[in-house]
C-alpha positions as CSV (number, residue, x, y, z in Angstrom):
1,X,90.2,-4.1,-50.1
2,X,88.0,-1.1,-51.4
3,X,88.6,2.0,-49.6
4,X,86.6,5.1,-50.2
5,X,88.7,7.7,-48.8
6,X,87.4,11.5,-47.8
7,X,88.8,14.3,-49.4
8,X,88.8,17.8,-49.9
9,X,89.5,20.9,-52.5
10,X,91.8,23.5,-52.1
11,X,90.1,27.1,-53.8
12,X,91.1,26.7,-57.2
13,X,92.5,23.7,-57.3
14,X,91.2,20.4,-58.5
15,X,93.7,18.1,-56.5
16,X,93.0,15.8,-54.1
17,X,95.4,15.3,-51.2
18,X,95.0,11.8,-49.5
19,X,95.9,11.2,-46.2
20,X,99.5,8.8,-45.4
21,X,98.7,5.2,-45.8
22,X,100.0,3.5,-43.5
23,X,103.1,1.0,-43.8
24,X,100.9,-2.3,-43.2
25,X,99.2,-1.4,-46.4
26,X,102.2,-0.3,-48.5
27,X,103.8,-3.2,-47.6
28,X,100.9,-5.4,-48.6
29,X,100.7,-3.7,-52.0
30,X,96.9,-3.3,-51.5
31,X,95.6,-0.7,-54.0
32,X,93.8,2.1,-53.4
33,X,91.1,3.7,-55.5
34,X,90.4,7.2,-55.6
35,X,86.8,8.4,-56.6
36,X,85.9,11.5,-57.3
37,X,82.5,13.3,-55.9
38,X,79.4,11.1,-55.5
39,X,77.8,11.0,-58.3
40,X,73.7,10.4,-58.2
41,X,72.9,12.4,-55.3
42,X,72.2,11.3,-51.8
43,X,72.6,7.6,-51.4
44,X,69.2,6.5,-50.0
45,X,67.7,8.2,-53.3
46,X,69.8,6.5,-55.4
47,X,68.5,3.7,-57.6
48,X,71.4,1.6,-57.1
49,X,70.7,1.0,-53.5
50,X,66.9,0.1,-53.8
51,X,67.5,-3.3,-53.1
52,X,69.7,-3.5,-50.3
53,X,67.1,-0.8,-48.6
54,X,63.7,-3.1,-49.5
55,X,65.2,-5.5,-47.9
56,X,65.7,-3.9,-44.6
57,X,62.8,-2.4,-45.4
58,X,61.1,-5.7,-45.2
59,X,63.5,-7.1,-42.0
60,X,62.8,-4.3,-40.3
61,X,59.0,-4.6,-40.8
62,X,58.8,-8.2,-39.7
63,X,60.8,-7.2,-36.4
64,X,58.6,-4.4,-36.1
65,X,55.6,-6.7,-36.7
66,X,56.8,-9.7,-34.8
67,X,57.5,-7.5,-31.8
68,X,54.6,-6.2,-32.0
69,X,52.3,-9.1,-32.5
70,X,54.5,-11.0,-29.1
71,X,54.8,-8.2,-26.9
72,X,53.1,-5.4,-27.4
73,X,49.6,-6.7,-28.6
74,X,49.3,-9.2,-25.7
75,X,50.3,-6.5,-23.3
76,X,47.7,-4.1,-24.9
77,X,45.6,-7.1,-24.5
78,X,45.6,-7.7,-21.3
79,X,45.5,-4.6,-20.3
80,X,42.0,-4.0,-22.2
81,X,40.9,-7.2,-20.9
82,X,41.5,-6.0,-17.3
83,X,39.9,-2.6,-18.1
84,X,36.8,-4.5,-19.4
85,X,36.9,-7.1,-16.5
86,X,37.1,-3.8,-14.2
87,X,34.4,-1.9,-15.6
88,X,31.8,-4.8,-16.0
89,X,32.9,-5.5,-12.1
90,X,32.3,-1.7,-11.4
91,X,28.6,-1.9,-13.5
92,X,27.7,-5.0,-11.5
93,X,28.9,-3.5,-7.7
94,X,26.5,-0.4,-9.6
95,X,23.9,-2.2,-9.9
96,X,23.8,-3.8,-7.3
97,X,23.9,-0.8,-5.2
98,X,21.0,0.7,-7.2
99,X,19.3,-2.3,-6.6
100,X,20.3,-2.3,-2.7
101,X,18.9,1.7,-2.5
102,X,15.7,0.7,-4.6
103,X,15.0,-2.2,-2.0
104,X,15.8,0.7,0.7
105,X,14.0,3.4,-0.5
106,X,10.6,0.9,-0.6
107,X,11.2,-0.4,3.0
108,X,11.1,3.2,3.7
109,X,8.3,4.2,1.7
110,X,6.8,1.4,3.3
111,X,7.6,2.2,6.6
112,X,6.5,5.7,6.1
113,X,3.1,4.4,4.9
114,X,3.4,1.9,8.1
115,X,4.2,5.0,10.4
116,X,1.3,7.4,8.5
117,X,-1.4,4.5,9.8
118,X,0.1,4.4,13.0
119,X,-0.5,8.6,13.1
120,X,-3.6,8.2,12.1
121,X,-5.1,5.7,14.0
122,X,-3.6,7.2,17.0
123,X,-5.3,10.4,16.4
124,X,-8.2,8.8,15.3
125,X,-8.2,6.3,19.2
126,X,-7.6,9.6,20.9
127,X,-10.5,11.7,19.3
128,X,-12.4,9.1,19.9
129,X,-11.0,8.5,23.6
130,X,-11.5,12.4,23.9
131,X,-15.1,12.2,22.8
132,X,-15.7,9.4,24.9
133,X,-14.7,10.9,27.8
134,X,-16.1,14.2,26.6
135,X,-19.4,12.2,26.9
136,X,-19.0,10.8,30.3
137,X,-18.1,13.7,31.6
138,X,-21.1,15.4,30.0
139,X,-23.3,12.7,31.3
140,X,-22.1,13.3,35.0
141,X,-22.6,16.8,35.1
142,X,-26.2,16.1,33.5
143,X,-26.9,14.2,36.2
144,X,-25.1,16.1,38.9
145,X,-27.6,19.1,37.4
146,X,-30.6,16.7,37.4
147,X,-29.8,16.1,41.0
148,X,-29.5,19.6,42.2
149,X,-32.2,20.6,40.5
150,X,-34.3,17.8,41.7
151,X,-33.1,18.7,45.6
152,X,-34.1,22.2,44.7
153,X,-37.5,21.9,43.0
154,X,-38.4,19.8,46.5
155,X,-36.6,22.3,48.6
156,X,-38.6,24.9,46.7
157,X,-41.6,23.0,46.6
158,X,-41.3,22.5,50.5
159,X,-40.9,26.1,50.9
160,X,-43.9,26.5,49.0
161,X,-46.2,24.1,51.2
162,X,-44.8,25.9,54.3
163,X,-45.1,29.2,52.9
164,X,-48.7,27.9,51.8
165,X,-49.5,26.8,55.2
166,X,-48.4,30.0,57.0
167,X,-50.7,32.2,54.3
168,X,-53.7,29.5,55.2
169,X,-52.9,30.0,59.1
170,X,-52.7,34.0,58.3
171,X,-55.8,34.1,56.3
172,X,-57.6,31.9,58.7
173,X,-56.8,34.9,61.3
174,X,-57.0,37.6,59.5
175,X,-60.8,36.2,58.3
176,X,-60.9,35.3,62.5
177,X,-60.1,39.0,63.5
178,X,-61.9,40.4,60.6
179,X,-65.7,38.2,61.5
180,X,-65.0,39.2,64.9
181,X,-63.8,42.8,65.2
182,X,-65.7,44.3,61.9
183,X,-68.9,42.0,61.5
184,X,-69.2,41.0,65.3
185,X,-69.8,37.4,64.1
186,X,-68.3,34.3,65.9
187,X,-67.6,31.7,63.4
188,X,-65.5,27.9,63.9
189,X,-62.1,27.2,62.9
190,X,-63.7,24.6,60.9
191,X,-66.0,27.3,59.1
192,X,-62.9,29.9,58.6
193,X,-60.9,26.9,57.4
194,X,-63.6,26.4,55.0
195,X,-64.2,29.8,53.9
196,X,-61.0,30.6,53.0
197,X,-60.0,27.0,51.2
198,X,-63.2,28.3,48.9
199,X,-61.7,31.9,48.1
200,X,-58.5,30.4,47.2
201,X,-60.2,27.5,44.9
């Protein structure tokens, strides 16, 4: 059995106390070898244990690797496969919705355009309802006017033939009194009637 025991110096001394070995290994007669410092260094740079560390180096890598490749890849995996399977669900449920707003925002524009006509051709019935009436009513008065106007061109015009008829029946008198009083002349009806029917001629 090889047993590298620790030891330590005393100031100024070069001895090296060991520690009791124990009766099991006296008894056996095992030996014990005593090495002095290290020497090369620190072990892991030491030439003489390249080998031993390139090879768990190399075990170490192909746990490393195999882990990774079995566990930790697929899980990475599938986790960017759900990601992707997310996002292109989110683009599509996006466009869809931009396609759903586009197909709204025509109905609307068409609806709009719908409801413009409407507007307009409402207006446009009740101008033309307004004139219409506008017209009638026009029409009505005109001939409400015509028929006042008629009445009172034949009231006046019967005013006229009496008034006419009492200057005639005046005149005739007047000429009468006048033949009689100034001229002492005694003349018809029929001739006065005459006379003054020519004067007014």
């Amino acid at each position: 059995m090889f047993v590298t025991p620790a030891f330590a110096q005393s100031e100024g001394s070069d001895a090296v106390h060991l520690p009791p070995q124990s009766d099991a290994a006296a008894a056996h007669g095992e030996t014990v070898h005593i090495e002095g410092e290290h020497e090369g260094g620190f072990p892991p740079f030491n030439s003489e244990f390249y080998p031993s560390q390139l090879l768990w180096l190399a075990i170490t890598f192909g746990v490393f690797y195999w882990v990774l490749k079995r566990v930790v890849l697929p899980r990475i995996g599938s986790v960017l496969e759900n990601r992707r399977d997310r996002i292109a669900l989110d683009l599509e449920a996006a466009e869809r919705m931009k396609s759903d707003a586009d197909e709204a925002h025509a109905a609307y524009e068409q609806e709009l355009a719908e409801a413009r006509d409407r507007a307009h051709k409402i207006a446009q019935e009740a101008r033309d309802s307004a004139r219409s009436d506008a017209e009638k009513e026009r029409k009505r008065l005109d001939a409400d006017l015509d028929e006042k106007l008629d009445a009172a061109q034949a009231r006046i015009a019967e005013v006229k033939r009496s008034a006419l008829g009492e200057v005639d029946q005046i005149a005739r008198d007047v000429t009468d009194a006048i033949l009689r009083e100034v001229a002492q002349i005694e003349a018809s009806a029929e001739e006065i009637a005459g006379a003054v029917d020519a004067s007014r001629g």
